[in-house]
C-alpha positions as CSV (number, residue, x, y, z in Angstrom):
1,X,144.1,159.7,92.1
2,X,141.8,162.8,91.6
3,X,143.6,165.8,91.5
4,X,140.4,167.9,90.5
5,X,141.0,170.5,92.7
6,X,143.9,171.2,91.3
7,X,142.7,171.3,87.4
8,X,139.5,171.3,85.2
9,X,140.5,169.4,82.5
10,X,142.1,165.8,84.1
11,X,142.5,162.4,82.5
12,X,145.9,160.4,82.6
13,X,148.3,160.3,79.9
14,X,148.4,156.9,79.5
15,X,144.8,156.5,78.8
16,X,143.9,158.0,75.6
17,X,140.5,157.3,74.0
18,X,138.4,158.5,71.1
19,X,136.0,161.7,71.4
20,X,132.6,161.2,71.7
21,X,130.3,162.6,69.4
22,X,126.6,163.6,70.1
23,X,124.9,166.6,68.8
24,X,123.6,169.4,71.7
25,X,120.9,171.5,70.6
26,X,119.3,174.6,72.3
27,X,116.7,175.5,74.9
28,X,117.6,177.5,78.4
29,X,119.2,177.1,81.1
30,X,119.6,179.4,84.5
31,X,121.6,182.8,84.2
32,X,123.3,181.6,87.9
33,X,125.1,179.5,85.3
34,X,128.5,182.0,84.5
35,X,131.6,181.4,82.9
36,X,134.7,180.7,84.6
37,X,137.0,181.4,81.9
38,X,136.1,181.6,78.1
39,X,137.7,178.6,75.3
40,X,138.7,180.7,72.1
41,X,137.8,179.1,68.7
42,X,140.0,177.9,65.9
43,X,137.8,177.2,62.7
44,X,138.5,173.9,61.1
45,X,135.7,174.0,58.1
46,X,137.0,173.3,54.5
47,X,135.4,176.0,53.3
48,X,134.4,179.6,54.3
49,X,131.2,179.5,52.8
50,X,130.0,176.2,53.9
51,X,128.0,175.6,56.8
52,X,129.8,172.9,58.5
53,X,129.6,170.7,61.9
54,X,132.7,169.3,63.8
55,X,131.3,166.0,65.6
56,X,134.1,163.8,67.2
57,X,137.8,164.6,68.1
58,X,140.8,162.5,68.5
59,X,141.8,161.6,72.2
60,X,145.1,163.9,71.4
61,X,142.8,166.3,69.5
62,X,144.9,166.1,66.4
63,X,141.8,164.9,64.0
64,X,138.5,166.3,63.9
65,X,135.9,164.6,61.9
66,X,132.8,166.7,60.5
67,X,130.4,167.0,57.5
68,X,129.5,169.6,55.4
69,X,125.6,170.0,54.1
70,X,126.6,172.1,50.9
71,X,129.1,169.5,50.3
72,X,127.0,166.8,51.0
73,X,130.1,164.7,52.3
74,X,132.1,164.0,55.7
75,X,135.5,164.7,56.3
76,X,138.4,164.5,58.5
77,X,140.9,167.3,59.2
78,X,144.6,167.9,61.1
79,X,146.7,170.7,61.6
80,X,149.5,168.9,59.9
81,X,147.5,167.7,56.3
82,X,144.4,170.1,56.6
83,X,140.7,168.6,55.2
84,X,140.2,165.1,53.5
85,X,137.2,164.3,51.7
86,X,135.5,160.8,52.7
87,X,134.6,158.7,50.4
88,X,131.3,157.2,49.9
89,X,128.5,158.7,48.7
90,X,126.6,161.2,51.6
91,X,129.4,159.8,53.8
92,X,129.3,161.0,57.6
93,X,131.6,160.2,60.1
94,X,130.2,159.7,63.3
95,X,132.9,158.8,66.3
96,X,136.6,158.5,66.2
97,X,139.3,155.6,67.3
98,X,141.5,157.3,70.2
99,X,144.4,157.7,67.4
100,X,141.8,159.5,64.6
101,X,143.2,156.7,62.1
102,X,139.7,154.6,62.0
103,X,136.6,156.5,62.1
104,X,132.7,155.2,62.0
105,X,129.9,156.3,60.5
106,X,127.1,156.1,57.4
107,X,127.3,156.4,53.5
108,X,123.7,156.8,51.8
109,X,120.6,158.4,52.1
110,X,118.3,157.3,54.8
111,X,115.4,158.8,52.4
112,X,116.1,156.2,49.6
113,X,117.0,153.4,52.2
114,X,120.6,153.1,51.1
115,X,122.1,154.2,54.5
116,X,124.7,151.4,55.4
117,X,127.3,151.3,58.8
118,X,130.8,151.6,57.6
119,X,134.2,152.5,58.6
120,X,137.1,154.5,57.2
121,X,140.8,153.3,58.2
122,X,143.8,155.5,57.9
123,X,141.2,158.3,55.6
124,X,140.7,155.4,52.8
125,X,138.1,153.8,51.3
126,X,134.7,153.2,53.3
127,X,134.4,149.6,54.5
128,X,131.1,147.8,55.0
129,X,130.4,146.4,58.8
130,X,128.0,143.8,57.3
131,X,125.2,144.3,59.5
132,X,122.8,143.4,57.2
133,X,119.4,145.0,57.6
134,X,117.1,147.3,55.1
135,X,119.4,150.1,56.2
136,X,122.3,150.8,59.0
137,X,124.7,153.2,60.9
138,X,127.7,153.3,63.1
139,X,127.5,155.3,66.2
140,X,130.5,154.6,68.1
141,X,134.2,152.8,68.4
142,X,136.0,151.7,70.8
143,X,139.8,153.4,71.6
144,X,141.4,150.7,70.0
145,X,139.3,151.1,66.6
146,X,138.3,147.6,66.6
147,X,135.0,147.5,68.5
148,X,131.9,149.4,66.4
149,X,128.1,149.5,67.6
150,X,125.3,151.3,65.9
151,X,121.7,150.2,64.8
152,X,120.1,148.1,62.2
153,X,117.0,148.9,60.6
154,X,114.6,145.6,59.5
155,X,111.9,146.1,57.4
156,X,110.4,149.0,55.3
157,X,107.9,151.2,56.4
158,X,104.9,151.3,59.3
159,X,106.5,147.5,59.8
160,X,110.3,148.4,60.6
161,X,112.4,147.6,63.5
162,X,115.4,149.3,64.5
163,X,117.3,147.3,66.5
164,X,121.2,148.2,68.5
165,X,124.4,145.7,66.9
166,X,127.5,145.2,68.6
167,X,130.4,144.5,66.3
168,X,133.4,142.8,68.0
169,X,137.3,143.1,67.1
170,X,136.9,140.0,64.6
171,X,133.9,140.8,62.7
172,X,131.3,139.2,64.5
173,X,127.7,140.9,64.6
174,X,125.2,140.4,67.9
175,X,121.9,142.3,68.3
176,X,121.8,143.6,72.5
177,X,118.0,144.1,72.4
178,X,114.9,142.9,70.0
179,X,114.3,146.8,69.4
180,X,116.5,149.9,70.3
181,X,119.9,151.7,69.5
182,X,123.5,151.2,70.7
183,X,124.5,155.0,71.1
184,X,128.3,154.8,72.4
185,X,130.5,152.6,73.7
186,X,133.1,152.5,76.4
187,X,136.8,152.7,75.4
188,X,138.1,148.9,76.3
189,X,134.4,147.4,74.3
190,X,132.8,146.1,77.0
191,X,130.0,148.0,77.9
192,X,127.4,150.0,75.5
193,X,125.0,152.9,76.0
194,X,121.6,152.7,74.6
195,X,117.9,153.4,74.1
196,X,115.5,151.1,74.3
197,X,111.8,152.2,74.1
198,X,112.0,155.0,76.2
199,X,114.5,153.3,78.9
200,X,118.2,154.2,78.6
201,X,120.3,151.0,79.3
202,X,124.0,150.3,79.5
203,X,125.0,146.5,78.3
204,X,127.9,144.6,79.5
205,X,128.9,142.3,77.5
206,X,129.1,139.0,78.5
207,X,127.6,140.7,81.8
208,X,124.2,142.1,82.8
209,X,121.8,144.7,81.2
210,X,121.1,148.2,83.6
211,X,118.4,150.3,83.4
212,X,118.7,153.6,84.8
213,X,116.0,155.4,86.1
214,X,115.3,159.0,86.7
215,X,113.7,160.6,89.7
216,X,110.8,162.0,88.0
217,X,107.5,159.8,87.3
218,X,106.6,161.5,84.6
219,X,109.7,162.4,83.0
220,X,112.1,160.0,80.1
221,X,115.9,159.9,80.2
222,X,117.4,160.5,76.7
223,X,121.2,159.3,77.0
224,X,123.7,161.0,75.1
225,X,127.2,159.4,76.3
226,X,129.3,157.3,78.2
227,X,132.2,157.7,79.6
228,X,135.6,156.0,78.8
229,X,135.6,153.2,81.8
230,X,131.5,152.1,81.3
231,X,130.5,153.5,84.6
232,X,129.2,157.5,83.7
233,X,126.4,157.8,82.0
234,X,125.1,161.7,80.8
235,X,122.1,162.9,78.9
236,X,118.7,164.6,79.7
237,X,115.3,164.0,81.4
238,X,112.0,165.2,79.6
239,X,108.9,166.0,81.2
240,X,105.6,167.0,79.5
241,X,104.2,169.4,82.1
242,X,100.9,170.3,81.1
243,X,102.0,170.9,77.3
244,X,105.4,172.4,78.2
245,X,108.5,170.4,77.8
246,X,111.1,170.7,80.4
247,X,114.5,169.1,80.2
248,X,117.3,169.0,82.6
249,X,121.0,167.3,82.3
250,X,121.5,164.0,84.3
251,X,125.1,162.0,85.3
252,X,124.4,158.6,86.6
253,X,126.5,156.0,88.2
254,X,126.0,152.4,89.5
255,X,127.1,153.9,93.2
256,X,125.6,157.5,92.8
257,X,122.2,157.0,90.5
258,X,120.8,160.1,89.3
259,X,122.3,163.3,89.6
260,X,120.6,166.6,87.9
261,X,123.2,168.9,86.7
262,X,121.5,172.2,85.8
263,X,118.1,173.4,85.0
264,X,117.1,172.7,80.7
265,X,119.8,171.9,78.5
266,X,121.2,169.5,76.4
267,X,124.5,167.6,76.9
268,X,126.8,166.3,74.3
269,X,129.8,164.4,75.9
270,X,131.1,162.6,79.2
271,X,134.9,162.1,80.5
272,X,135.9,159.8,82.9
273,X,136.6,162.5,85.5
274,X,132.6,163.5,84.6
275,X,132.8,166.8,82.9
276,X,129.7,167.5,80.0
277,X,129.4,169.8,77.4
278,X,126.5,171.2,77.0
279,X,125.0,174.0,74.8
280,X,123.2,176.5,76.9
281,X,120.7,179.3,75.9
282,X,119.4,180.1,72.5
283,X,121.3,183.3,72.5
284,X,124.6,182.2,75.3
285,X,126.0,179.6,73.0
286,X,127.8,176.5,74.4
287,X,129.2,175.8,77.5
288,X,131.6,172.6,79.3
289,X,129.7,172.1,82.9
290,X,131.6,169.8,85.4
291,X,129.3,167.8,87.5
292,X,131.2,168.0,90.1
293,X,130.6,171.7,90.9
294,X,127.8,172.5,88.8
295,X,127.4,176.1,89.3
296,X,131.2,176.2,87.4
297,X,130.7,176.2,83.6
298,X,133.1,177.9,81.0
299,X,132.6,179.6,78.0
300,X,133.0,178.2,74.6
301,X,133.5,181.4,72.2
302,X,132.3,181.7,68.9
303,X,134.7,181.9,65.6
304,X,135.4,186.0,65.1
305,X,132.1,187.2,63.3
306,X,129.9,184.6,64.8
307,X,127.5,185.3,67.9
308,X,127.0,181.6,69.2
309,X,128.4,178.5,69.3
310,X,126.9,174.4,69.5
311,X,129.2,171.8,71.2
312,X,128.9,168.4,69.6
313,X,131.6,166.2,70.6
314,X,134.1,166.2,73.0
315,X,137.5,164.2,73.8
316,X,137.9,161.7,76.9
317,X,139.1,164.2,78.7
318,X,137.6,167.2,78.2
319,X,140.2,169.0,76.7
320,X,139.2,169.5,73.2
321,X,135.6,170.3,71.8
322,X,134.1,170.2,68.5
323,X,131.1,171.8,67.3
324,X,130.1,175.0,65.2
325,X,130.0,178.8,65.7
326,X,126.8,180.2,64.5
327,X,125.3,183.7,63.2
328,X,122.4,185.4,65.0
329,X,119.8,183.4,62.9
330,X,121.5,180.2,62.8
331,X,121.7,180.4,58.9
332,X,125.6,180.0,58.5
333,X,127.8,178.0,60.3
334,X,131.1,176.7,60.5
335,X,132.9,174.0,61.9
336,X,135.1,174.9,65.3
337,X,137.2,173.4,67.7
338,X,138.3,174.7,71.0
339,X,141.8,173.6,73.0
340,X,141.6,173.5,76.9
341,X,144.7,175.3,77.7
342,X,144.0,174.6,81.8
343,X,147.6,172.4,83.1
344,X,146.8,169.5,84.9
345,X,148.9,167.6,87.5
346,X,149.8,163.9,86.9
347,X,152.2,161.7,87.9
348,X,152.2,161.7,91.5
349,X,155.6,160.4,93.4
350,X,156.7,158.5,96.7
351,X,156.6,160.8,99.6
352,X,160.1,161.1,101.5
353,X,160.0,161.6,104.9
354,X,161.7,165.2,105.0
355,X,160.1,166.9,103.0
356,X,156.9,166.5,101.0
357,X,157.1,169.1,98.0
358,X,153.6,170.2,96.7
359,X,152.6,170.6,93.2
360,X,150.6,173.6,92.0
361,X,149.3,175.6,89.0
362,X,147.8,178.7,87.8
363,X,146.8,180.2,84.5
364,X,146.3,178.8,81.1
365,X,149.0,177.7,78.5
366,X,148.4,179.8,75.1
367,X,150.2,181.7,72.7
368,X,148.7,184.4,72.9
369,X,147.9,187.5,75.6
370,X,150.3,188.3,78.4
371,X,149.4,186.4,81.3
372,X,151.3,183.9,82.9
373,X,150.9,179.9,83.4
374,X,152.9,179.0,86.5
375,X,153.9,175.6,87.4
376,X,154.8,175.8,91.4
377,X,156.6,173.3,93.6
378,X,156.2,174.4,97.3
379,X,157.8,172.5,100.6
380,X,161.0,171.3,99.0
381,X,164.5,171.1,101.2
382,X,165.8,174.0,102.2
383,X,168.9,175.6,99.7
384,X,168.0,172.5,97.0
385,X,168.7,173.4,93.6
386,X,166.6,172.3,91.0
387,X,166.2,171.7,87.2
388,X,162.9,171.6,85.0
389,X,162.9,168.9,82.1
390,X,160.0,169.5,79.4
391,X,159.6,166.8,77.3
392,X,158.8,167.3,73.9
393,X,157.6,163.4,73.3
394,X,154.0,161.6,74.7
395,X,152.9,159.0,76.6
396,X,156.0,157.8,78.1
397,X,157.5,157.1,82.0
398,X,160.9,155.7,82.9
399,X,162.1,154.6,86.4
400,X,165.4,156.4,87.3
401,X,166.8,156.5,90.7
402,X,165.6,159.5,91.6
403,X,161.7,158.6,90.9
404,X,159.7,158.5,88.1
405,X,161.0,160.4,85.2
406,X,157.0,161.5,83.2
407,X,158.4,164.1,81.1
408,X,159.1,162.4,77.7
409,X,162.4,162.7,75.6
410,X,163.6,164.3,73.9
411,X,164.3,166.8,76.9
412,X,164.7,170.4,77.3
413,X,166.3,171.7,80.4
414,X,165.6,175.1,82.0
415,X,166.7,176.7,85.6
416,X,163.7,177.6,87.4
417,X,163.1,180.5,89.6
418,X,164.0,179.3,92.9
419,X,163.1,180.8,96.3
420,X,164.3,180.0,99.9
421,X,161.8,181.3,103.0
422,X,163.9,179.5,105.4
423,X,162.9,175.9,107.6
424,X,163.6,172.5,106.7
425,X,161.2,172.3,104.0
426,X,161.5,176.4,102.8
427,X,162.3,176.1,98.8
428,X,160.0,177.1,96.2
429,X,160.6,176.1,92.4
430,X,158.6,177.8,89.6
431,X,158.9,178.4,85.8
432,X,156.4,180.5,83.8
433,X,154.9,177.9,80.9
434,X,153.7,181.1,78.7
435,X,157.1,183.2,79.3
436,X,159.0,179.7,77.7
437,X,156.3,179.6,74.8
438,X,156.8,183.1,73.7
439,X,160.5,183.1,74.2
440,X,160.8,180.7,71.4
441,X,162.8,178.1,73.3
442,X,160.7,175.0,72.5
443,X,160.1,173.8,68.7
444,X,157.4,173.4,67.0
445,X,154.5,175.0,69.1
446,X,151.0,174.8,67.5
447,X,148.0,174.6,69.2
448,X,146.8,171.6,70.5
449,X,150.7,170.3,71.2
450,X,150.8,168.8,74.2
451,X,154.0,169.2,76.5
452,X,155.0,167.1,79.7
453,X,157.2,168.4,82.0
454,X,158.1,168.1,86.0
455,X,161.2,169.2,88.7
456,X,164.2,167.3,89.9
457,X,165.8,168.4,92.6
458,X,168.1,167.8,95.5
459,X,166.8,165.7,98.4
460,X,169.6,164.5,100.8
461,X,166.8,162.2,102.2
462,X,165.5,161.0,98.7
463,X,167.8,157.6,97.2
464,X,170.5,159.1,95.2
465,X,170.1,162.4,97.0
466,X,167.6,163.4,94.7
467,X,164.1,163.4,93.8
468,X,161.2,164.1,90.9
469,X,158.2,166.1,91.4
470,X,154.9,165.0,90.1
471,X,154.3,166.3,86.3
472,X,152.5,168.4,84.6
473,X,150.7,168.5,81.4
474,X,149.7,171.1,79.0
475,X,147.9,171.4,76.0
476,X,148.8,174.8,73.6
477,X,145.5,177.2,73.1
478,X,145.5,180.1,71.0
């Protein structure tokens, strides 16, 4: 069901997956691009004085992995236990499981051919992938943690061969082309993004091998992610015009082919509901475009003292970004992410007759300022009375006889405002997310905590004279 009308930042609960992690760099992109509401910043680097780089988030955005080039190491950080070192000599983490307990990457130097694929489980030692090869890397894992692709390198020198590996949930390695990388990989394992030569391919495995072609005869995708069910593919299409280089964004689909999003940029994530994050402008600093209106873009803000900002990585569904804030010549740089505070509706119910009660939402859920985040439920009976259950818990729905029960346990109960226009279907139920949050009636608010909550009501045409509304979901911003 696509309720993007109704929010920005959409994916269902029950399908979390790992970020993805690309880097964006800068060119320029069209000043008809404005922002429709601006992300602020919270800086996760280990050190104030390091320049540092945020490049895959957690599906639940709860672990951010980076690196830091003064500390010549990776890392993984959480609100709850702060920074931990990796292991591993020059270790750099590279994509995250959708749970942030295995992450993927390199240890080594690429200059002294000593760069090897690896993974880190649960922040401890570095395991080897056994790829074999002069030298290798991880790009990518599936949700799960279990399913790893990267690149091999054969050979030292003019002679090498870099070629993409695919390793499965039991260990076993198999090469997808003769030459090429394996750049991502789609949350369940079974299909991989690549380059080969100057094609960008996606392989199913066990299935067939697309190519995907651009619109331009002169111009060479570049892919940069895929999204979490195989089928989106986003990156950017050169062109050498005459000595100057042009690039635009692309999203391509097996039904839709190739769309352009924008005029030069360079894109850095996908979700499954085909929102890209993009950095925009050498001086306008990172932006999240949704393909699906792409005039509509929103602002990523730098870290207080910083000018600029570069998106790296993204989560599956768009609601947390990882990246850096910059300074005006790009010399220091720290390590950012930014929380999509934007509701979204989920968790749709059975229709009754009667009455047919309509979700809606407005604002953003955050701690701070003084606006409000409404959650509306329009059309219900006439003189019902309702309750609103928040559920401080995840990922959890329950059949009850009044519908399907989304909102977690453990519960907290509050009386909404409730007004009657009159009719048969005349009652309106709202509460005010942000006035809640501030009151200091629900525990253990950080940002990033993600709340579920929905309506029952009375329905004298609903079983057991009572129904549920569809849910809604929020994620905490500053």
């Amino acid at each position: 069901m696509n309720h993007t009308a109704l929010s920005p930042c959409l994916q269902s609960l029950r399908q979390p997956r790992r970020a993805r992690m690309l880097a964006a760099l800068a060119l320029c992109v069209s000043p008809a691009l404005a922002a429709a509401q601006n992300f602020p910043a919270q800086a996760i680097a280990p050190a104030s004085n390091v320049t540092s780089f945020g490049l895959a988030v957690s599906a639940d955005g709860n672990v951010v992995a980076g690196s830091s080039l003064a500390l010549n190491a990776g890392w993984l950080w959480s609100a709850a236990t702060g920074h931990t070192i990796l292991a591993g000599s020059e270790a750099q983490p590279r994509d995250l499981s959708a749970d942030g307990r295995v992450a993927v990457g390199k240890t080594g130097s690429s200059y002294y051919g000593t760069q090897r694929a690896v993974r880190w489980v649960d922040r401890g030692p570095p395991e080897l992938l056994g790829i074999g090869g002069t030298q290798s890397a991880a790009s990518a894992v599936s949700a799960d943690g279990a399913v790893v692709v990267g690149w091999r390198i054969d050979g030292v020198g003019p002679g090498t061969v870099q070629r993409p590996f695919y390793r499965d949930a039991s260990g076993s390695v198999q090469f997808l082309a003769a030459q090429g990388q394996a750049l991502d990989v789609s949350a369940d394992g079974r299909f991989v993004l690549g380059l080969v030569g100057l094609d960008a391919v996606v392989w199913e495995i066990g299935g067939s091998t697309t190519t995907i072609t651009g619109g331009s005869p002169i111009g060479f995708l570049f892919p940069a992610a895929l999204s979490s069910d195989g089928t989106v593919v986003v990156g950017i299409e050169r062109e050498n015009l005459g000595g100057t280089i042009q690039e635009r964004p692309f999203r391509w689909s097996a039904a839709g082919g190739v769309v352009y999003l924008a005029s030069s940029s360079f894109v850095a994530g996908a979700t499954c509901m085909d929102e890209t994050a993009t950095r925009f402008g050498l001086w306008t600093g990172a932006v999240s475009l949704r393909s699906q209106s792409p005039t509509s873009a929103v602002a990523l803000l730098p870290l207080p003292g910083f000018v600029m900002t570069r998106v790296m990585g993204m989560s599956a569904d768009g609601c947390f970004r990882v990246g850096q804030s910059l300074d005006a010549n790009e010399g220091q740089a720290r390590a950012t992410l930014w929380i999509d505070g934007v509701p979204q509706v989920l968790c749709p119910q059975t229709v009754h007759p009667a009455c047919a009660p309509v979700p809606a939402l407005t604002g953003t859920f955050r701690l701070g300022g003084g606006q409000a985040c409404t959650f509306q439920l329009d059309q219900a009976p006439s003189f019902s009375a309702g309750v609103f259950f928040l559920g401080l818990g995840f990922d959890a729905q329950v059949l009850s006889p009044f519908g399907v029960v989304c909102a977690p346990p453990p519960f907290l109960r509050f009386v909404p405002t409730t007004q009657h226009t009159g009719g048969t279907c005349g009652t309106s139920f709202s509460v005010n997310l942000n006035q809640l949050a501030r009151s200091g009636a629900i525990p253990g608010l950080v940002p990033g905590r993600q709340l579920v909550g929905q309506f029952w009501y009375r329905d004298a045409s609903a079983p057991g004279g009572a129904a549920m509304s569809a849910a809604v979901r929020c994620i905490l911003s500053l």
